[in-house]
C-alpha angles and dihedrals in degrees: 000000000000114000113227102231124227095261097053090053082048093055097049093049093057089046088047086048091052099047094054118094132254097263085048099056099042085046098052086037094057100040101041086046096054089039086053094049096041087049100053089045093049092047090057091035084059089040099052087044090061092049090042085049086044092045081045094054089040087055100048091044082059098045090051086046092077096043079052099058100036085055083047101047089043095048086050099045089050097040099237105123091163082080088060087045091049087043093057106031086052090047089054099046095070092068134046095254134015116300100175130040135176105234113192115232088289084054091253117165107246121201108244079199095075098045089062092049094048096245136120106287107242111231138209159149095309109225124288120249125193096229082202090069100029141045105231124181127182109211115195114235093215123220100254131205082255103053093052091089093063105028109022134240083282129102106037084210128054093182145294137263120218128214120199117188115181114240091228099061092063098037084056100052085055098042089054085044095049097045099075083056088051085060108042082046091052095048085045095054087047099043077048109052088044084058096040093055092050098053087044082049099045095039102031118009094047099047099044082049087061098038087053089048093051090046089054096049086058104056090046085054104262084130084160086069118118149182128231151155096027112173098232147037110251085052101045092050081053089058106044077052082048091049101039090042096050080045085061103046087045093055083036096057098040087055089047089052093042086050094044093052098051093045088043078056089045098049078048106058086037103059081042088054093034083058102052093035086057092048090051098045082052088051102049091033097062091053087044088065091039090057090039092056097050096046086057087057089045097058099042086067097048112095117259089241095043116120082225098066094061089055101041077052090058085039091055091042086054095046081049096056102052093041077062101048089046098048084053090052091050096052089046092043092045112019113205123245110271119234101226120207136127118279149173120241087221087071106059082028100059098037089051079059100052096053098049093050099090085052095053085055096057092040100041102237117163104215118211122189125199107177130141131242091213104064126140123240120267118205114206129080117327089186094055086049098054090052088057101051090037083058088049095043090050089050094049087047086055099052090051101062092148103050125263140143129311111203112199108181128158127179126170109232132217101277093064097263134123117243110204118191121193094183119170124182094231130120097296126208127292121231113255083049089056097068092055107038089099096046111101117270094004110137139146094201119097095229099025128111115212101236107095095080100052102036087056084054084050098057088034088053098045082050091063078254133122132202126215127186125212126195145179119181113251097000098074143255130286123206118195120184119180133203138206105229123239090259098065099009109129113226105284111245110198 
């Protein structure tokens, strides 16, 4: 059989403890606490009775010493020691066993029998006592003015007598005393701990029921559900936080639902209105190219010196210009299907820089990378990546006309994503334009659409990613584009 060790009992105790609830605990706290103290006071109150019963008993041994030795010194005054023999055998016949003896100055026991025949007294090792179990005191029988006579000045003691008084009389006197007590204090602790139980009940154990049942009702959605008429403060101060915060999360959730249906109207109107913006991009895409093929025709028949092939040129850039928005529009409006795999960022990184390269050159733009060697994987699309920060690195090149510096950096942070940064040096955006550059056909620049920026949040988004800008007027744009790792990265849904 395994014995269960000390610690382990400890240890259920504290998890049992911590299980119980809170009545439970004020209840067993209050009432141990009161049995413990009681107890303690009524062990040293019996404790202090029997030495008050045993300093009693001391005290009355002392007071009969003096009646002792009067009816002594008189009996033998008066010759007459059958008075000392009746003394003692009287004395003695009251217990089971001797209780008083006459001891000669060597506190030899002397035989009160022989004083009554006239005889010399025999004398002996008086009886043992345990003094654990009795209370035994020696009194001198001085040697008075009229015993001298008989017995001389010397000595200053004639002998002793010796009182011996049992222990468990008088325990038995206290514990008889001290039973009626036992049971007043029983009856109390019960009557106490009854009374007790019914105040934790009525002002614990009943509230907090409540206030658990009222809890429970609101995470199931019963968010009209309140607490009143608690018994005391602290409660009832619970309850007023329980009641203002289920107000909160019933105003809370009116105005989430409220929210949720007009966006649901919203996503609504907006995949009705991406559909048929999609269908009518389609439609007027397919005659663009129609046109754009015949003006190229056109134009090839013009003679190189005509005034109509300039403007059949101008015609065909302009052509050129709304194939791509709507293009754009086409790949926000429908984005394509990703081709998920792992990657490294190194791969869509290094080729958007290629092909900027020849572009740095003619604007002067000093490039500074600042990627590290010691980057996860990513899985998605890295296809779809290298279009976003192609679109980040061209607008920075925009903003840069003059020439500046492109700063391309990427670290991977403690939680185990990548941090990308597409910073320039160019005019920045000023703050009332931040707030819009993701918002669909927003743009400050003359031919551009308005479509770069959001449709890189689109791909970033559908990535488990998310994308930030910071600005500052005159000093230059920061991009930042962060990545889950492969590690903890969800499958992508594009």
């Amino acid at each position: 059989m395994r014995r269960t060790l000390p610690s382990q009992w400890l240890r259920r105790l504290i998890v049992a403890w911590r299980g119980a609830s809170l009545a439970r605990q004020a209840f067993i706290a209050f009432y141990s606490s009161t049995v413990a103290v009681t107890a303690i006071t009524f062990i040293l109150y019996i404790q202090d009775t029997r030495r008050s019963v045993l300093d009693m008993e001391r005290a009355t041994m002392t007071s009969m010493f003096p009646v002792v030795e009067r009816v002594i010194s008189d009996a033998m005054l008066q010759q007459s020691r059958g008075a000392i023999t009746h003394l003692f055998s009287v004395h003695n016949a009251h217990g089971l066993d001797e209780r008083m003896f006459l001891l000669d100055p060597n506190k030899l026991a002397v035989n009160t029998e022989d004083l009554a025949r006239q005889v010399r007294p025999r004398r002996e090792v008086p009886r043992a006592f345990d003094p654990g179990n009795n209370i035994i005191m020696d009194f001198p029988i001085r040697n008075r003015p009229a015993c001298a006579r008989c017995h001389g000045t010397l000595p200053e003691t004639l002998g002793y007598v010796r009182l011996v008084s049992p222990k468990r009389d008088q325990q038995a006197v206290a514990e008889a005393n001290l039973k009626g007590r036992l049971i007043i204090l029983f009856s109390s602790f019960i009557f106490l701990g009854l009374w007790t139980l019914i105040i934790v009940r009525r002002v614990i154990d009943e509230p907090m029921n409540r206030i658990v049942e009222a809890m429970r009702r609101v995470a199931h959605g019963a968010l009209d559900t309140r607490v009143d008429n608690l018994p005391s403060g602290e409660l009832r101060s619970i309850a007023r936080g329980f009641n203002t915060m289920v107000r909160l999360l019933e105003k809370d959730r009116k105005e989430i639902l409220d929210l949720h249906r007009r966006q649901v109207a919203h996503m609504e109107r907006l995949a009705a209105l991406g559909e048929l913006s999609a269908h009518l991009a389609h439609e007027v895409r397919n005659p663009l190219t129609g046109i754009s093929s015949a003006m190229q025709v056109m134009q090839g028949e013009v003679p190189e010196n005509s005034p109509r092939r300039e403007v059949l040129g101008k015609i065909l850039g302009q052509l050129n210009r709304m194939e791509q928005t709507m293009g754009n529009f086409l790949r926000f409006a429908r984005m394509p299907e990703a081709v998920v795999r792992p990657f490294r960022l190194h791969e869509p990184l290094g080729r958007v820089l290629d092909l900027i390269e020849g572009r740095l050159r003619s604007q002067h733009v000093r490039l500074e990378r600042a990627i590290s060697d010691q980057l996860p994987e990513l899985r998605g699309d890295p296809g779809q990546i290298e279009q976003v920060f192609l679109n980040l690195c061209i607008n920075a090149l925009h903003a840069m006309p003059a020439g500046g510096t492109l700063r391309v950096g990427a670290r991977r942070e403690t939680d185990g994503t990548l941090i990308v940064e597409v910073s320039d040096t160019g005019k920045g955006i000023a703050s009332g334009d931040l707030e819009n550059v993701f918002r669909p056909f927003f743009t400050t620049r003359e031919n551009g659409s308005g479509l770069g920026l959001p449709i890189c949040r689109q791909i970033v988004m559908a990535h488990n990613g998310e994308i930030w800008i910071e600005s500052v007027p005159e000093r230059g744009t920061s991009v930042y584009v962060r990545l889950p790792a492969v590690e903890a990265v969800a499958p992508v849904e594009v």
